[in-house]
C-alpha positions in Angstrom: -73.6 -46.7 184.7 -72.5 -43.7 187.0 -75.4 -43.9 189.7 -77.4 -40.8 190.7 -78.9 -40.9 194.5 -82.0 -39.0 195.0 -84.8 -38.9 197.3 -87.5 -40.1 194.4 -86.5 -43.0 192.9 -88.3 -41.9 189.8 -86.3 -39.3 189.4 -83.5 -41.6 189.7 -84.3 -43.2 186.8 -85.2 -40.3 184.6 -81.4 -39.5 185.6 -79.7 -43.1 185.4 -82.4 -45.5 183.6 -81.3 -49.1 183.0 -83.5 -48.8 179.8 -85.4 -46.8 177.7 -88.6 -46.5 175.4 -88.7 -44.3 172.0 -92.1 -44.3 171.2 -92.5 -42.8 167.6 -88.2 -44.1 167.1 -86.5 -43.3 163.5 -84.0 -44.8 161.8 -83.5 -41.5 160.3 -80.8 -39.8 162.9 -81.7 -36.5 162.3 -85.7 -36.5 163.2 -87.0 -36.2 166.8 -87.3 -39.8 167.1 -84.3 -41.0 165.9 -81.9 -38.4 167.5 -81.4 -39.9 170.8 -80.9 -43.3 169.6 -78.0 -41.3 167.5 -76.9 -39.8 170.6 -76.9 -42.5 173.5 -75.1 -45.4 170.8 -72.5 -42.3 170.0 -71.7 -42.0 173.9 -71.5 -45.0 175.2 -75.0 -45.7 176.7 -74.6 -48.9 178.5 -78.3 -49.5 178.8 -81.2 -51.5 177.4 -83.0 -49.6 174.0 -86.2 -50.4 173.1 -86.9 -48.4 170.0 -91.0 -48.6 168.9 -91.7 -48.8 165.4 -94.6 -50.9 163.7 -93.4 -50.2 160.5 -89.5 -51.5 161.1 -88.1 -54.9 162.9 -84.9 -52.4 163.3 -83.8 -48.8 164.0 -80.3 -47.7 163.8 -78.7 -51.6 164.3 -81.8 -52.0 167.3 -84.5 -54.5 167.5 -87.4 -52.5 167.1 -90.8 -53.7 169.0 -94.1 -53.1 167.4 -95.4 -51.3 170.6 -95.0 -50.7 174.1 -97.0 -53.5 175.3 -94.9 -56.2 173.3 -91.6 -54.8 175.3 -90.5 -58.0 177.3 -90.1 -55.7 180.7 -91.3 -52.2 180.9 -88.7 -49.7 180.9 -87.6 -47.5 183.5 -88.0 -44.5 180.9 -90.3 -43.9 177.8 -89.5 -41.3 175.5 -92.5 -40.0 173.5 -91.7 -38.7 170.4 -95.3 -39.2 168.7 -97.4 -36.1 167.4 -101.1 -35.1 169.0 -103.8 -37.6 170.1 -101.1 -40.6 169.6 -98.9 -38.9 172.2 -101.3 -39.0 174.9 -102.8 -42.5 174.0 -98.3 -43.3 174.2 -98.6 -41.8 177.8 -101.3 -43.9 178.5 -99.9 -46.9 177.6 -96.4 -46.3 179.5 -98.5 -45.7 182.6 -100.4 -48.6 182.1 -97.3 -51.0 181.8 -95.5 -49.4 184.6 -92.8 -47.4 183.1 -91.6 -45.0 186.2 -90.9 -42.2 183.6 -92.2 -40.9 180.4 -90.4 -37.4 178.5 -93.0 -36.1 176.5 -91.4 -34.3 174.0 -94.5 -34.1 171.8 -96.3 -30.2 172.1 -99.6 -28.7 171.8 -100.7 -28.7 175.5 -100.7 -25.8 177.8 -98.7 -23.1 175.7 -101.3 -23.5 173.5 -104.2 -22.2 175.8 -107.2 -23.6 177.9 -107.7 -26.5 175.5 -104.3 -27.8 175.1 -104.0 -27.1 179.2 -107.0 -29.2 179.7 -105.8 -31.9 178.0 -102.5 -31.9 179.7 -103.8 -31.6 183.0 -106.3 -34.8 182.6 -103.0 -36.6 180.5 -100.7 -35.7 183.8 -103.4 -36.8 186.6 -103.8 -40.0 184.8 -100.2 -40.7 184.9 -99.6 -39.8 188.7 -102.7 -41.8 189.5 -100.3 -45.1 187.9 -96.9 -43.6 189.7 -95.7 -42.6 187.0 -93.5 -39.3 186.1 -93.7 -36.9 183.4 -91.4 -34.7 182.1 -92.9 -32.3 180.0 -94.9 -32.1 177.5 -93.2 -29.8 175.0 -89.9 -30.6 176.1 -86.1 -30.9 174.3 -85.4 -33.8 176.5 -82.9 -35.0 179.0 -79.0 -35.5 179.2 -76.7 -37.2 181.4 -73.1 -37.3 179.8 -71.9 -39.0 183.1 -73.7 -42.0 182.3 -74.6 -41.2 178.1 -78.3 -41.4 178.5 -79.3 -39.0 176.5 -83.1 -38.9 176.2 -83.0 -35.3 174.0 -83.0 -34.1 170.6 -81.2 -31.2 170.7 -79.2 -30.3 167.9 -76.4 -28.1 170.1 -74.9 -31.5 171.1 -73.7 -32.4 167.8 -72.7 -28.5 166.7 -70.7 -28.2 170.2 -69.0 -31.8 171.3 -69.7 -33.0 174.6 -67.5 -32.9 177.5 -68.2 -34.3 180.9 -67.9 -32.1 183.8 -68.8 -30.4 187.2 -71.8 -28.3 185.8 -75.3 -28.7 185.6 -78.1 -27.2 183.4 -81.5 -27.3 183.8 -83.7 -25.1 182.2 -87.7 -24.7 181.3 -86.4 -24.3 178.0 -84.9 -26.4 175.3 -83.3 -23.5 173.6 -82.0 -21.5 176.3 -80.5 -25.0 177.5 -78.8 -25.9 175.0 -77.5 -22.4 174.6 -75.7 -22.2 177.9 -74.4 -25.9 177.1 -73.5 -24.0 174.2 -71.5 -20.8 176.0 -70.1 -23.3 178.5 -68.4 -26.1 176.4 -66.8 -23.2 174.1 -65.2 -21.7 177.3 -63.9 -25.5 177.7 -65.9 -26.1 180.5 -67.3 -29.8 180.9 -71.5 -30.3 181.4 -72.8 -33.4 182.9 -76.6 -32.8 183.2 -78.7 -31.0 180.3 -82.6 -30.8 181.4 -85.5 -29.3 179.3 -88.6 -29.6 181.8 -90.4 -27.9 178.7 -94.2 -27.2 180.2 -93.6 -28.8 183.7 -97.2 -30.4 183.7 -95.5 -32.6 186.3 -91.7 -32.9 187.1 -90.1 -29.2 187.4 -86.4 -27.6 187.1 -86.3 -27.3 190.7 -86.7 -30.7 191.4 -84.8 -31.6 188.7 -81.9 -29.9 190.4 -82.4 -31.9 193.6 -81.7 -35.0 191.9 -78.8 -33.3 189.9 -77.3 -32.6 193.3 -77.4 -35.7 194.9 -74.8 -36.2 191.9 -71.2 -36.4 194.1 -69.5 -35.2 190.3 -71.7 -31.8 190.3 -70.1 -28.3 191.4 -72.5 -25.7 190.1 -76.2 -25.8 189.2 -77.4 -23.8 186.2 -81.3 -23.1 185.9 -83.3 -21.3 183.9 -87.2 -20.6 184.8 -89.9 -18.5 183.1 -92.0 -19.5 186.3 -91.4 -20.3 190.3 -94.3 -22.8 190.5 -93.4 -24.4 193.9 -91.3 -22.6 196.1 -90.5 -25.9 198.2 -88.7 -28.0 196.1 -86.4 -25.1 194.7 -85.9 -24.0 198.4 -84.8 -27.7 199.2 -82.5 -27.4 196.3 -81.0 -24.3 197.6 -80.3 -26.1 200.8 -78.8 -29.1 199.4 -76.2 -26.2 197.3 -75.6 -24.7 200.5 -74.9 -28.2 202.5 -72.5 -29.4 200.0 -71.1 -25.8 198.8 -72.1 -25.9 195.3 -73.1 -22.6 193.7 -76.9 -22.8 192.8 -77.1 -20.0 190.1 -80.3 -18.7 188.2 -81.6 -17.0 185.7 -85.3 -15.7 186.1 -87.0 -14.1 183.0 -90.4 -12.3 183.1 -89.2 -9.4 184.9 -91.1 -6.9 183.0 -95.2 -7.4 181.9 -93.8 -7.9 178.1 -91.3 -10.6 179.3 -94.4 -12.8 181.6 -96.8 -12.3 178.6 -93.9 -14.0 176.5 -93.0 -16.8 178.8 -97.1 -17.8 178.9 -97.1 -18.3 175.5 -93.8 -20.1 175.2 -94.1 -22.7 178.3 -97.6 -21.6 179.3 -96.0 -20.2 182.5 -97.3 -17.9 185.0 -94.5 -15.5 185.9 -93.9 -14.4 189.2 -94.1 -10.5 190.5 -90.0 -9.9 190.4 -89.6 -8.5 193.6 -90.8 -11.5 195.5 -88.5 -13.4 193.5 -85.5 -11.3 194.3 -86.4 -11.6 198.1 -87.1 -15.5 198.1 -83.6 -16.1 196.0 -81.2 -13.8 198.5 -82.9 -15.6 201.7 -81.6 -19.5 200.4 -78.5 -18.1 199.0 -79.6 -18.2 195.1 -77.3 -16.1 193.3 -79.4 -14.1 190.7 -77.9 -13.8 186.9 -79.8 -11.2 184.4 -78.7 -13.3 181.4 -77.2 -16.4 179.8 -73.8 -15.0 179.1 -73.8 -13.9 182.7 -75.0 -17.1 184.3 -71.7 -18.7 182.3 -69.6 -15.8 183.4 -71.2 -16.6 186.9 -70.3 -20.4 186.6 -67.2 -20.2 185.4 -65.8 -17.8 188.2 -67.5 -20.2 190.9 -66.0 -23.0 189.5 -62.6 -21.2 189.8 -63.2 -19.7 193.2 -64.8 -21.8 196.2 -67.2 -20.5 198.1 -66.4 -18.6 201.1 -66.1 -19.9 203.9 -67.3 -17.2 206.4 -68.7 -13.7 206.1 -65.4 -11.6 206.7 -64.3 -9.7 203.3 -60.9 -7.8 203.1 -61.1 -4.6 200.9 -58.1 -3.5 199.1 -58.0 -0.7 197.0 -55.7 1.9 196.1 -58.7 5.0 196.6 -59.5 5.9 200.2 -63.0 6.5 199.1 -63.3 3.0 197.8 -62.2 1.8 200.7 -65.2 3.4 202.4 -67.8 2.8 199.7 -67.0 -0.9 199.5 -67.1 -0.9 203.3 -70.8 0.5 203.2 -71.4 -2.2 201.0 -70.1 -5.1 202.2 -71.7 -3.8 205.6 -75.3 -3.5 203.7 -75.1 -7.5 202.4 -74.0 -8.7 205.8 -70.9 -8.7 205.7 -68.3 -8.3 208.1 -65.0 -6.3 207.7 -63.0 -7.9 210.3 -59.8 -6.3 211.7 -56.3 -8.2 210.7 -54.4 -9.5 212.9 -51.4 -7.3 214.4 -48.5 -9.7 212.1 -50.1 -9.1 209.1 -50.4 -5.1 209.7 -46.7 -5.3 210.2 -46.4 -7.5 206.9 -48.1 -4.9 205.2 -46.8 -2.4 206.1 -42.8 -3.6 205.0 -44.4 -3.7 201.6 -46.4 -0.2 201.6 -45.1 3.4 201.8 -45.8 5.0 205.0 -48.7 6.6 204.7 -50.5 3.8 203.0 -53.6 1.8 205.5 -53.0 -1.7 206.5 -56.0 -2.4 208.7 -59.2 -3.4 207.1 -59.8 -1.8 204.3 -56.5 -2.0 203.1 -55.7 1.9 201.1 -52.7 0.7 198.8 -52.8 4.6 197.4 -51.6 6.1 194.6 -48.4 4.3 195.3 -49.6 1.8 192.6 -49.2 3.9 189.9 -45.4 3.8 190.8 -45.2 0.0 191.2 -48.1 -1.8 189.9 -46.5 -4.8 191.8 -48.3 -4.2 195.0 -51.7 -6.3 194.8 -49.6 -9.0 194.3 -47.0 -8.3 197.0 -50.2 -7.8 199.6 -52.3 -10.1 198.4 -50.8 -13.2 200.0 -49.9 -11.9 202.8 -53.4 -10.9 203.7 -54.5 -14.4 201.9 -52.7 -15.7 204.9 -54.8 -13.8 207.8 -57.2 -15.7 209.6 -60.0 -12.7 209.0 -60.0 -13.2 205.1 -63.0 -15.4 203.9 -63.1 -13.6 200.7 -61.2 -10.7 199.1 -62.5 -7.6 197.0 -60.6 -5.3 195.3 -61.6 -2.4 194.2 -60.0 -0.1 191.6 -61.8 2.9 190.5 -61.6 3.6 186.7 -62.6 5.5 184.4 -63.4 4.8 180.5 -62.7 2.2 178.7 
């Protein structure tokens, strides 16, 4: 199996397990319990399955165990698929026998109120108290498509086939994950991770996204969160996109007092005061997406375009006044508008009428009404010029 290095072995597992618990497992592929089995004998999981099932000596062409503690090894992962009191009692159990990882994707803990919270909270300490990790509860599930160990339910992956690719998705919730899977595989672009963290009583989307990026085959990181619990891990995540120039992108709901009321009662999050979260993402270099459809339109034009490799932006434009405006602008974001180098003026300027600009900003004019040739005749040249680490162009319009 395709190995994922990360600093918590745990989370290595949760990631890349050598075998895996359903607690609660059907033979019926189209309940909770018997969807992943579906879904990891479909693609190639090269694993060890140990479905639990009292009632059946197999599930889906398995050898089914009666419970956890009659498994011959404990697993590295437990899925827990079991309703109420029997879910926590399964926890229990996986801790006892020294699983390193349990998905809970049973509900009716913390976005439930105080009582479900409460009995989340004494399920989770119990849990880290054995060493063992816990995504969830209340959550879709986890999917690797590098490695086909997929420890989710979600219905999206047999609507929209599966593709392997560069991008990662990690999201607090199951629907809006599998939705951008969803967006992403229809524009033909290939998804390797697929993370529901779900309530986060314990493991969260940014750290999550550590382990995602310790992934060589990852080029962009996706998340959704209702919540910034910990600013520390998601920072370090931020830093490890930065170090290996992968775009870390995110979508952050509960901007308005409506939205964080919604996201406590969906994930039992606490949302954070929107300004502060704007600050914290442009200081690590987060790039900030208002919606799903943007976040793909975000991904997809990163995974097109490398990052930059410097600060220095070259205007072109055919308005003088956008020439100026997008100076003030790039000047206000830190950027630098660097002056070209003398060959590439006189480049320009064989290419451009006479009274056309070929320092930085570059003023095309009106000429480009007369030969709407000229971005791509200046274009390369200036794609040639030591000063250009990025490009924008900026064409005034009008209308639609």
């Amino acid at each position: 199996m395709a190995s994922v290095p990360t600093g918590d072995a745990s989370l290595a597992r949760l990631l890349d397990p050598a075998s895996i618990a359903i607690v609660g497992a059907s033979d019926n592929p189209d309940k909770i319990g018997g969807r992943p089995i579906h879904y990891m004998r479909r693609h190639g999981y090269a694993g060890t399955l140990y479905p639990i099932n009292p009632q059946r000596a197999e599930v889906q062409g398995e050898r089914a165990w009666p419970s956890l503690a009659a498994l011959p090894a404990a697993p590295d992962l437990a899925i827990v698929a079991v309703a109420g009191e029997q879910a926590v009692r399964a926890v229990d159990d996986c801790a006892a026998l020294g699983v390193a990882a349990a998905i809970v994707i049973s509900a009716g803990f913390s976005e439930t109120g105080e009582a479900g919270r409460a009995l989340q909270d004494a399920m989770t300490a119990r849990a880290r108290a054995a060493g063992m990790r816990i995504v969830g509860p209340n959550s879709q599930g986890l999917a690797n498509f590098g490695n086909g160990a997929i420890a989710s339910f979600s219905t999206m992956f047999l609507e929209v086939a599966p593709g392997d690719g560069p991008v990662a998705v990690i999201s607090q919730s199951g629907g809006m994950c599998a939705m951008v899977y969803g967006l992403l595989r229809q524009r033909g672009i290939g998804v390797r991770h697929v993370h529901a963290t779900g309530n986060e009583a314990d493991v969260s989307v940014a750290e999550l996204a550590c382990a995602t990026l310790r992934d060589p085959e990852v080029g962009c990181v996706l998340l959704y969160l209702e919540s910034l619990r910990e600013a520390g891990p998601l920072a370090e995540a931020a830093a490890l996109a930065r170090a290996r120039g992968v775009p870390l992108i995110v979508v952050k709901s509960g901007r308005s007092e409506a939205g964080a009321r919604a996201a406590a009662s969906h994930t039992g999050a606490l949302a954070n005061e929107d300004r502060a979260v704007d600050a914290f993402f442009e200081h690590h270099g987060i790039l900030r997406a208002r919606d799903p459809q943007e976040l793909v339109r975000y991904a997809e034009l990163a995974l097109r375009s490398p990052l930059p490799q410097g600060p220095r932006v070259v205007v072109v434009s055919n308005s003088g006044a956008s020439c100026v405006l997008a100076s003030d602008a790039a000047a206000e974001r830190g950027l630098e508008i660097a002056p070209l180098a003398d060959a590439t003026q006189q480049a320009l300027a064989e290419r451009l009428p006479g009274y056309a600009t070929t320092v930085n900003p570059v003023d095309i004019t009106a000429a480009l009404l007369s030969n709407n040739g000229l971005f791509g005749q200046v274009l390369p040249v200036i794609g040639a010029d030591p000063a250009a680490d990025m490009f924008l162009l900026d064409i005034p319009v009008a209308g639609r």
